[in-house]
C-alpha positions in Angstrom: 84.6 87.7 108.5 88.5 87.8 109.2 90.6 89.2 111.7 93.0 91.9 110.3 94.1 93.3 113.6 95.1 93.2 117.1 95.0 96.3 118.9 96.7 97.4 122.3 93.6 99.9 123.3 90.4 100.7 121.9 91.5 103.9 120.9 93.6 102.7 118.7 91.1 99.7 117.1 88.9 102.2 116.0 91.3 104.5 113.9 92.4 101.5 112.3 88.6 100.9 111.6 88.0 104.0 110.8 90.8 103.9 107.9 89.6 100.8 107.0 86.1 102.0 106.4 87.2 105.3 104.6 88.7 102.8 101.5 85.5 101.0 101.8 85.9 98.0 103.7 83.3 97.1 106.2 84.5 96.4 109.4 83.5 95.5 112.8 85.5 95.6 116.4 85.0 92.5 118.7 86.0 92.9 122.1 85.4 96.8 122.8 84.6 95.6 126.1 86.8 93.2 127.1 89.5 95.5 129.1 87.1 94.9 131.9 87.7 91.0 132.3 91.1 91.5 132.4 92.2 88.9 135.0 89.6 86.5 134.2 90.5 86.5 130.6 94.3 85.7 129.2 95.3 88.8 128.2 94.9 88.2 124.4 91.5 87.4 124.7 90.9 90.9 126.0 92.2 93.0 123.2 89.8 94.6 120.8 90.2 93.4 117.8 89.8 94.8 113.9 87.8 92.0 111.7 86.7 93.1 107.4 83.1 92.0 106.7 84.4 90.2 103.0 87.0 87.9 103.6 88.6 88.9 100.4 89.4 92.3 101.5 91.2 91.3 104.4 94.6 91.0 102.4 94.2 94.6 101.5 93.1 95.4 104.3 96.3 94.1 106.5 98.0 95.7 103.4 96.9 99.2 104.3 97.0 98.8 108.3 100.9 97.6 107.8 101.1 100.9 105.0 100.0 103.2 108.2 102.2 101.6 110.7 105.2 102.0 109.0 104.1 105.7 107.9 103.8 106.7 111.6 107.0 108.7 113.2 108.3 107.2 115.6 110.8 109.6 117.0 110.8 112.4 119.0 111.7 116.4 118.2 114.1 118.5 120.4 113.3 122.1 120.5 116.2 123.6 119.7 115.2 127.1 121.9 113.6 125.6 125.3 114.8 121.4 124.7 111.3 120.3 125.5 110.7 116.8 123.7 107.8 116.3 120.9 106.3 113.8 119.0 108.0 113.1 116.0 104.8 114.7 114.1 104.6 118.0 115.6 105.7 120.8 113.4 106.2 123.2 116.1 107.3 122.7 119.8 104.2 122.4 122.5 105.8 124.0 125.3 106.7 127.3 123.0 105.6 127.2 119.7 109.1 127.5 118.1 109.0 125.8 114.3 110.9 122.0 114.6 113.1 121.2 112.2 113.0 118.0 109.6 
């Protein structure tokens, strides 16, 4: 088993799992409950982390993980009729359902 990620919330480990495991690599999350010794444990130690069951996937693996992050938007959306900001992936404002532009 390797290590293919380090991730800020558990939330967020298991999506990456979860894409993971939708290509066909096995994967298991170590540290789901570590939040909780936060304070007794360096705060490294306490994030859950990603780890592929074949260590020869985990090239393709980081591979793909690095392909998602760089696919995510990152910026946000004016609405251009009430100037309520939105994720960079909403398609139409939240406050008033006005389309967003590209």
């Amino acid at each position: 088993m390797k290590c293919v990620h380090r991730a800020p919330t558990l939330l967020e480990a298991q999506l990456a799992a979860d894409a993971l495991s939708s290509l066909g690599i096995a994967t298991h999350i170590l540290n789901a409950n570590a939040a909780g010794a936060l304070g007794e444990l360096p705060f490294l130690h306490a994030q859950p982390e990603v780890w592929v069951d074949d260590d020869s996937q985990a090239s393709w693996a980081r591979e793909v993980l690095a392909a998602l992050h760089a696919a995510a938007p990152r910026t946000e959306r004016i609405c251009p009729r009430c100037a309520e900001r939105n994720p960079g992936n909403f398609l139409s404002c939240w406050q008033c359902g006005t389309p967003l532009a590209e």
